[in-house]
C-alpha positions as CSV (number, residue, x, y, z in Angstrom):
1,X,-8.2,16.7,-4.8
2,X,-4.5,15.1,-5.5
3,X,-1.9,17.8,-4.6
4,X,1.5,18.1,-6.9
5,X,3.5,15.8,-5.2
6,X,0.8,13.2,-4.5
7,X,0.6,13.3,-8.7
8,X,4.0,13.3,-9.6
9,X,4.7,10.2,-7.5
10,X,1.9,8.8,-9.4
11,X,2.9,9.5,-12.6
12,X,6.6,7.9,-11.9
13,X,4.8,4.9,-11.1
14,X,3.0,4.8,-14.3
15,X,5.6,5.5,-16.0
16,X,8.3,2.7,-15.1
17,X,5.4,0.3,-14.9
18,X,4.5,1.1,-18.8
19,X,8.3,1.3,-19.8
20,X,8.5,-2.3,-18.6
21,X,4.9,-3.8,-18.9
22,X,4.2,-4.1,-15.5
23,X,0.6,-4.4,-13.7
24,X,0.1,-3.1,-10.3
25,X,-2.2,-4.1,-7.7
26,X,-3.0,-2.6,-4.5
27,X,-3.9,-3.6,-0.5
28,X,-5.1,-0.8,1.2
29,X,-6.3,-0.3,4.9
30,X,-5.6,3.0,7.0
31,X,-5.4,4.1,2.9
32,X,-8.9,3.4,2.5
33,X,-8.3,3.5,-1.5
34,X,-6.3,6.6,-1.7
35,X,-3.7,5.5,-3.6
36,X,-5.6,3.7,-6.4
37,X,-7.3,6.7,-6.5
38,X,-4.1,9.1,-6.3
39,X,-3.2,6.8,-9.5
40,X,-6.6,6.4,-11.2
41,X,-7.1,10.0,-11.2
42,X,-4.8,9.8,-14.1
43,X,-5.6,9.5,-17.2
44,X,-4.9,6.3,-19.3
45,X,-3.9,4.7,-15.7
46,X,-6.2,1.4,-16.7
47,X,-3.4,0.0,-18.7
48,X,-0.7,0.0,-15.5
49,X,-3.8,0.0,-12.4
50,X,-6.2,-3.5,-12.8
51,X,-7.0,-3.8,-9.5
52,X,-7.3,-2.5,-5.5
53,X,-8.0,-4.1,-2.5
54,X,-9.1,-2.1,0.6
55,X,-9.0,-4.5,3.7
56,X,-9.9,-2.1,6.3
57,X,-10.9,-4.8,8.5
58,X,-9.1,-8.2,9.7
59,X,-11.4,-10.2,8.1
60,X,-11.2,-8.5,5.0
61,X,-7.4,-8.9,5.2
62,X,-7.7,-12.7,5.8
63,X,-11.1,-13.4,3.1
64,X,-9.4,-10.9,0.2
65,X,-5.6,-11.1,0.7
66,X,-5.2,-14.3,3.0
67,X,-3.2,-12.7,5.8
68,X,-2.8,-15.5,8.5
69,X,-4.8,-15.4,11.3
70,X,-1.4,-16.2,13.1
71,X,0.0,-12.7,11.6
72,X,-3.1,-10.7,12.6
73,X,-3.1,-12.0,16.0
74,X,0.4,-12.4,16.9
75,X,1.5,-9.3,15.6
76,X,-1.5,-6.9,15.3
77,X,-3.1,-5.5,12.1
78,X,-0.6,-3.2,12.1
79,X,2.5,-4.8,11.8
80,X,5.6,-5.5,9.3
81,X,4.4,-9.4,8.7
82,X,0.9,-8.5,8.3
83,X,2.2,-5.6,5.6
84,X,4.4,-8.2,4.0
85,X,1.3,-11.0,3.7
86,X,-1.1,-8.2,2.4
87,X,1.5,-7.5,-0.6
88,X,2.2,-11.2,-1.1
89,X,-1.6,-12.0,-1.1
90,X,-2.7,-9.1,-3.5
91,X,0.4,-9.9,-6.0
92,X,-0.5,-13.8,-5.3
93,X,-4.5,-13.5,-5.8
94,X,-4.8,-10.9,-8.8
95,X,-1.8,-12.4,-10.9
96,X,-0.1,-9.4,-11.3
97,X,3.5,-7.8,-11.8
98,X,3.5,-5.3,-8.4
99,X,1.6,-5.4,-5.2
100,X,2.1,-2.4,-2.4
101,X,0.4,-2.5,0.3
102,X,-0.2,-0.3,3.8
103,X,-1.6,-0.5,7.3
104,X,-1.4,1.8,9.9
105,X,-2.8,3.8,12.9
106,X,-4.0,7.0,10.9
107,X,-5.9,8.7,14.1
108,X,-6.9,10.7,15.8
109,X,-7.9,7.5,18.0
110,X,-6.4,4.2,17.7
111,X,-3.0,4.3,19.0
112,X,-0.8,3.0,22.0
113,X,2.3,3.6,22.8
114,X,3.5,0.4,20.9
115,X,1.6,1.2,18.3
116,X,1.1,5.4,17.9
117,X,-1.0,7.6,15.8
118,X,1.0,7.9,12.8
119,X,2.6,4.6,12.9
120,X,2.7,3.1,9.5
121,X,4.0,-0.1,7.7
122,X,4.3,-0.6,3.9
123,X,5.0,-3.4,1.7
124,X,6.5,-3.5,-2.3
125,X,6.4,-7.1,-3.8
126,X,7.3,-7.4,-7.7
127,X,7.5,-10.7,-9.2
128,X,10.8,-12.2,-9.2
129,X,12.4,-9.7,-7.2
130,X,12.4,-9.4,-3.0
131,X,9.6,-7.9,-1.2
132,X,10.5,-4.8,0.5
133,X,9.2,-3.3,3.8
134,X,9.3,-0.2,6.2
135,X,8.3,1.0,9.1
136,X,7.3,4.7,9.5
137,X,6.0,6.6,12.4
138,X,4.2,10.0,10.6
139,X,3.5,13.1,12.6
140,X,0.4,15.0,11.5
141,X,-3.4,14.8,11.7
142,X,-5.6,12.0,9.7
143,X,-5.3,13.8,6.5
144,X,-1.7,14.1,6.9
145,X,-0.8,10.7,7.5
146,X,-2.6,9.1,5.1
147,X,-1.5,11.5,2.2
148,X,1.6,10.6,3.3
149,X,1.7,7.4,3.3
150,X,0.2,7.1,0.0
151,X,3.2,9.3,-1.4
152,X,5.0,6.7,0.8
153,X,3.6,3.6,-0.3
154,X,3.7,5.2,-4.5
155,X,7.8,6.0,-4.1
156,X,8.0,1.9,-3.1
157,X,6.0,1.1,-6.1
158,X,8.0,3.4,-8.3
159,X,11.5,2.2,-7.2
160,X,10.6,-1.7,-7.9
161,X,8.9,-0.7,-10.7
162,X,12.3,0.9,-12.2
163,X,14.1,-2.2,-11.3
């Protein structure tokens, strides 16, 4: 189900989040849950994973995470601020040490050419430390993309995790 890479990426995160005590949470939407599952499908992962959030709608992303309604509709539901408020919502709401969250255009329908198929942003927030963000544009079918991005979004968690 999780190829090698997907899991080694997931074990790295688990990993530097044990070394240093950290919980993670994630906010999910083109995702749909993939990468608490990626993780969860570990082993002994429910001392580092407490919690997911899969906002596949807008007003999931504004009731769950409290995304703005000025982000959503200002910028789009795919978009860097609405990436950066899903992260700082999920790490605000659950308490936690790390947040990552993703929203994209995973296809095969959906896109435009400001916002294509395969367009993706991703946000990292670990207490204490700044929240980072990037902007990918994936090429690839549904599958691809989102197993991408969730070896995408699990490198972020890993590399604030080892911070």
């Amino acid at each position: 189900m999780f190829d090698h890479e997907m899991r080694n990426v997931a074990e790295r995160v688990l990993v530097a989040c044990r070394q240093r005590g950290l919980k993670l949470a994630t906010a999910e939407s083109c995702t749909g849950g993939l990468i608490a599952a990626t993780l969860t499908a570990i082993a002994g992962s429910s001392d580092v994973v407490e919690r997911a959030y899969i906002t596949y709608a807008n007003e999931a992303k504004r009731e769950m995470l409290g995304v703005p309604w000025e982000a959503l509709l200002g910028h789009g539901a795919v978009s860097e601020p609405v990436a950066r408020a899903m992260a700082a919502g999920a790490l605000a709401r659950s308490g936690l040490d790390l947040a990552v969250s993703v929203t994209g255009v995973a296809g095969p329908g959906g896109g435009s050419p400001d916002k294509p198929v395969g367009l993706v942003h991703f946000a990292g927030a670990r207490r204490g430390h700044e929240m980072v963000a990037e902007r990918h544009v994936f090429p690839g079918d549904r599958d691809t993309i989102r197993r991408v991005s969730v070896i995408t979004a699990l490198t972020i968690v890993a590399s604030l995790a080892e911070r």
